[in-house]
C-alpha positions, -999 to +999 in steps of 0.1 A: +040-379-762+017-362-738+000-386-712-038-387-708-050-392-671-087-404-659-091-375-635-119-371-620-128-332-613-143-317-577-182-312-593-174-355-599-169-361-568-193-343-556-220-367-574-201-403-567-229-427-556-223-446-527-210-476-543-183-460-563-171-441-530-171-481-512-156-492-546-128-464-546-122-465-507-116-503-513-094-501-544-074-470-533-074-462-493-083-489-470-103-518-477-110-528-439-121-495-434-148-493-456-156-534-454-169-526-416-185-491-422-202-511-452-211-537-432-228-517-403-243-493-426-219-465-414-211-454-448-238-431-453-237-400-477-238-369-459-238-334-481-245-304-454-237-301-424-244-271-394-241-273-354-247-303-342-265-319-372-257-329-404-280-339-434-278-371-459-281-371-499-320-379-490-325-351-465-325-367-436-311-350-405-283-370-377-276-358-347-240-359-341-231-372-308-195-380-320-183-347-329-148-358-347-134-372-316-137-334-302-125-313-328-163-301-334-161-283-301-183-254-323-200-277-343-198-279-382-192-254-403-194-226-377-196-192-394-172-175-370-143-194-384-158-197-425-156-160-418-122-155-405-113-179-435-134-152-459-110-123-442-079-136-450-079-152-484-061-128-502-035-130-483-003-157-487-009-187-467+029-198-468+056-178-466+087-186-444+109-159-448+087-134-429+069-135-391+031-141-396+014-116-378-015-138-372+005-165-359+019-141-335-016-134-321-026-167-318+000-178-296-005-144-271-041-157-271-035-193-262-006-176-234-038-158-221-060-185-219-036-215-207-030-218-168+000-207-152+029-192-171+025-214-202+035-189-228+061-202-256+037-220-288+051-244-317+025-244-345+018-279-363-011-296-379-023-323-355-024-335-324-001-365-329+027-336-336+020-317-307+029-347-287+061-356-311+074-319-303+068-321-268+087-354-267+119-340-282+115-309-260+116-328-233+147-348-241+163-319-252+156-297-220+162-324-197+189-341-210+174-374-198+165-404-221+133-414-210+094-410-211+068-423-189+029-429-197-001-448-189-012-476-198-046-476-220-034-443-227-039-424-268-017-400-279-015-407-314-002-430-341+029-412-353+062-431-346+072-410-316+035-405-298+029-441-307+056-456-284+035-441-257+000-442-267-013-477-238-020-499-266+001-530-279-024-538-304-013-505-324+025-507-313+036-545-318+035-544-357+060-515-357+082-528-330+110-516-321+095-479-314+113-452-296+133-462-275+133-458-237+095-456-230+080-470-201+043-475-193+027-471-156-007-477-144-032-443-150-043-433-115-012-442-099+008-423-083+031-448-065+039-467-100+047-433-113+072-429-082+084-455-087+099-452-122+101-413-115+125-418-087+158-435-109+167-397-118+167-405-153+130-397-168+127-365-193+090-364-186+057-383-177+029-375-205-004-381-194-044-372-204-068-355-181-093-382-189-085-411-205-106-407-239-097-436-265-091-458-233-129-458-227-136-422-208-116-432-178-117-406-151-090-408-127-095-401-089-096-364-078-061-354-066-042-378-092-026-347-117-020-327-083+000-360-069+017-365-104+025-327-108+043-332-070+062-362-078+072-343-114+088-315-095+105-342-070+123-358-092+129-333-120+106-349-149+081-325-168+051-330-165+033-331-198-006-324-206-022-341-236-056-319-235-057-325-275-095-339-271-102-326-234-094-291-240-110-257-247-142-264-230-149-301-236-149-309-199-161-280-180-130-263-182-112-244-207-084-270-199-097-301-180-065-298-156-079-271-142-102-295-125-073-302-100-056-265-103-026-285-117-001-264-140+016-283-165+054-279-179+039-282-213+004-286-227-004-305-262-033-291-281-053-295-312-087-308-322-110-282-320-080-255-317-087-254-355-122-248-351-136-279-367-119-262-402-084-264-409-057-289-394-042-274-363-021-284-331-002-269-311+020-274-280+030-246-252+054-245-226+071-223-201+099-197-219+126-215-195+121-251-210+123-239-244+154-220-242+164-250-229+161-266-259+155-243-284+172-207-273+196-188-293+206-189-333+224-219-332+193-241-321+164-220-326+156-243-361+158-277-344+119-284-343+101-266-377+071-275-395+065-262-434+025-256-427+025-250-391+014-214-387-002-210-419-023-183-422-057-202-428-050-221-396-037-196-375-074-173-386-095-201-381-078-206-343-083-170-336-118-172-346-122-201-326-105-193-292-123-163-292-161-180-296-150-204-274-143-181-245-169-155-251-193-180-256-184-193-227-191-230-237-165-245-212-198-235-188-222-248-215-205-282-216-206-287-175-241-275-175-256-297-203-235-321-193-243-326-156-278-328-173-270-357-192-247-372-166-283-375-147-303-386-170-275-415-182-274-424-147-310-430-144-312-449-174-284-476-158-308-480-129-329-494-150-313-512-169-285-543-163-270-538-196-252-501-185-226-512-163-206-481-159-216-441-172-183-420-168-175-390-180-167-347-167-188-321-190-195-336-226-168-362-224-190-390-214-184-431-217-211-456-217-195-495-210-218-523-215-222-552-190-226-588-209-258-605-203-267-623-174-262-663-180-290-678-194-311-706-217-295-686-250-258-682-236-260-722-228-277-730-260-242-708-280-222-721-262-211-693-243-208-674-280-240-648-268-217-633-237-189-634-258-204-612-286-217-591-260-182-584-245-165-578-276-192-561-303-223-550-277-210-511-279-206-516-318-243-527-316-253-497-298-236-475-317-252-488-350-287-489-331-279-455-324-273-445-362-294-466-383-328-462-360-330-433-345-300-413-365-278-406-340-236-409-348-212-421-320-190-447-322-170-468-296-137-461-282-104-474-293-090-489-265-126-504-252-148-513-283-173-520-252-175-482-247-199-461-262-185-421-261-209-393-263-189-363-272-215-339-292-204-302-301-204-282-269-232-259-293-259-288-291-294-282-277-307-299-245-338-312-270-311-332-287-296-345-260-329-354-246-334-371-279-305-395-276-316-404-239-350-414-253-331-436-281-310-450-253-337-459-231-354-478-255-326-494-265-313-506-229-345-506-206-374-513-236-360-535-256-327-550-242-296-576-257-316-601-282-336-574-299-305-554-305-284-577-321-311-594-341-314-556-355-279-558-361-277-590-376-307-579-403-288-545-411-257-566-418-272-589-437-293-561-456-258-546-463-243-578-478-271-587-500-269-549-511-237-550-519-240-582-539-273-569-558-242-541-572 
């Protein structure tokens, strides 16, 4: 007897209301999730998007200051890539037994565009891949058994890239991990010595900029000293530019800050041109021979969709915008223009205790309030919520008032990022330093988190009214 299913068709869920999206997220996909996006009023309907702005179900327009982490490095929707997309439908997508020609252009274009003699590509989805294929190069080339990395370092939450992403709060439930993974200090070169130096380290895998750790810049010099102290001892060096890269800092590759040449660089995010799923890692032709040369090894690493011909257009499309757009100079222009004005916002106000950041990679962290009549009255509970929500505050400020989206970081919820497509205007980013003005200087702590409290409360008594 033939089964009957409740499907529901694309044009249905198209027209869910918001409840049956919470109701489904909560039944079928994560419950947490959409309890706190819920509860901060996050879980707004948006149904167009373009640039740097998106549009709800009642027509309102956001300014996107998040930008997907970085993959938006062209905004939404940019017609370059929906057109590349348009030129190749026809076409097969996946098809193994032949070469892909446009896979074979991509990776010359990423060998023209990546420092030094980076020039061999492996093709997968995401940027947690791109690190678990540069991990297993590295063993494999070497020889050696183990990896270094930073402490309150993010490279993903796969099995292999989470065993050195800086967090325990993301590794302790799925203890043991990879074996033979040790964590150093970020901006230290003499900790890195010092476990470089046994001999017996494949490679040391590293960010530019510290992005989920809360937009940590390290000192000037740092990747040079590391890349030094690589060579030294024989240990690649690897890159993880998967949210720094193609123009986000500055630089087409934010390594190119310090002239530093990795052994292999992971990339992804914006690679895909804020359209299809696409990483990538590159490498010198010696390393992956290494590894990888020859009939008898050359299938050791493979991926079914890497390469894929919808990906590998919508790359093209967006390397090329990208570098003829030139928005690597975009993003250090607009963002040494909102470097400054961030800057003079926190001298006036206590609350900004730290604005970091190179190009439109920037982090806000949040002092807690001075001691006071209210923090003795809580019990020391005001500071406390301060230290661990105030960015979360912000952030909903930030959406719910003035309709701007960022969110905090995930190694520092008391760090705002700003990290709007490199294609936004300076009106909107004047717009946001408005907003944050008077947030931090007009109207300061109290006000914000009685907001915060009413647009929680709203929520639950919404939900309940359901």
């Amino acid at each position: 007897m033939h089964r009957q299913y409740d499907l529901l068709g694309l044009r249905e869920a198209l027209d869910l209301g918001r409840q049956e999206i919470r109701d489904y997220y909560k039944r079928y996909i994560n419950p947490g999730l959409a309890g706190l996006l819920g509860l901060l009023d996050f879980d707004k309907q948006f149904v167009r998007a373009r640039g740097a702005h998106v549009w709800d179900r009642e027509g309102r327009q956001y300014f996107d200051f998040l930008g997907a982490y970085g993959a938006l490095n062209l905004g939404h929707n940019p017609p370059e890539v929906l057109a590349a997309l348009e030129e190749v439908k026809e076409r097969p997508n996946l098809l193994q037994a032949s070469l892909n020609p446009l896979a074979a252009a991509l990776a010359h274009n990423l060998a023209q565009i990546t420092p030094g003699n980076l020039s061999r590509v492996f093709f997968c989805n995401s940027g947690t891949e791109a690190v678990e294929g540069a991990l297993k190069l590295a063993r494999a080339a070497t020889g050696r058994p183990k990896i270094v990395y930073c402490e309150n370092s993010f490279h993903g939450k796969t099995f292999g890239s989470l065993s050195v992403t800086g967090r325990r709060k993301y590794q302790e439930p799925f203890a043991p991990l990879l074996p033979e993974c040790e964590a150093v200090p970020f901006n230290d070169p003499g900790a890195l010595e010092a476990k470089l130096a046994r001999g017996d380290v494949a490679a040391f895998i590293v960010e530019p900029i510290q992005g989920e750790g809360g937009v940590i810049v390290p000192e000037d010099g740092y990747l040079v000293r590391a890349r030094e102290l690589c060579d030294r001892y024989g240990s690649l060096l690897i890159v993880d530019e998967i949210q720094t890269g193609l123009g986000r800092t500055g630089y087409l590759f934010a390594c190119e800050h310090d002239g530093v040449v990795p052994d292999i660089m992971c990339l992804a995010k914006s690679l895909g041109g804020g359209i299809m799923p696409l990483g990538a890692y590159i490498t010198r032709p010696d390393i992956w021979d290494k590894a990888y040369g020859g009939l008898e090894n050359y299938a050791l690493h493979t991926s079914t969709f890497g390469g894929n011909t919808w990906a590998m257009a919508a790359g093209l499309a967006a390397v090329e915008s990208i570098v003829t757009r030139d928005l690597a100079g975009q993003a250090r222009e607009k963002g040494h223009f909102f470097l400054e004005g961030l800057r003079h916002i926190q001298k006036k106000s206590s609350l900004l205790k730290e604005v970091r950041g190179r190009g439109l990679l920037i982090g806000l962290e949040f002092n807690t309030p001075a001691e006071g009549l209210w923090d003795r009255l809580t019990l020391g509970k005001v500071n406390e919520l301060s230290r661990e929500y105030f960015g979360s505050l912000v952030a909903g400020q930030l959406m719910n008032k003035y309709r701007i989206i960022t969110a905090y970081t995930l190694n520092n919820p008391n760090v705002v990022r700003l990290e709007p497509p490199l294609v936004v205007d300076r009106a909107d980013i004047e717009r946001v330093l408005e907003a944050l003005e008077e947030i931090l200087v007009r109207r300061g702590f109290f006000s914000v988190a009685l907001d915060s409290t009413r647009t929680a409360l709203a929520s639950l008594f919404a939900k309940k009214g359901k």
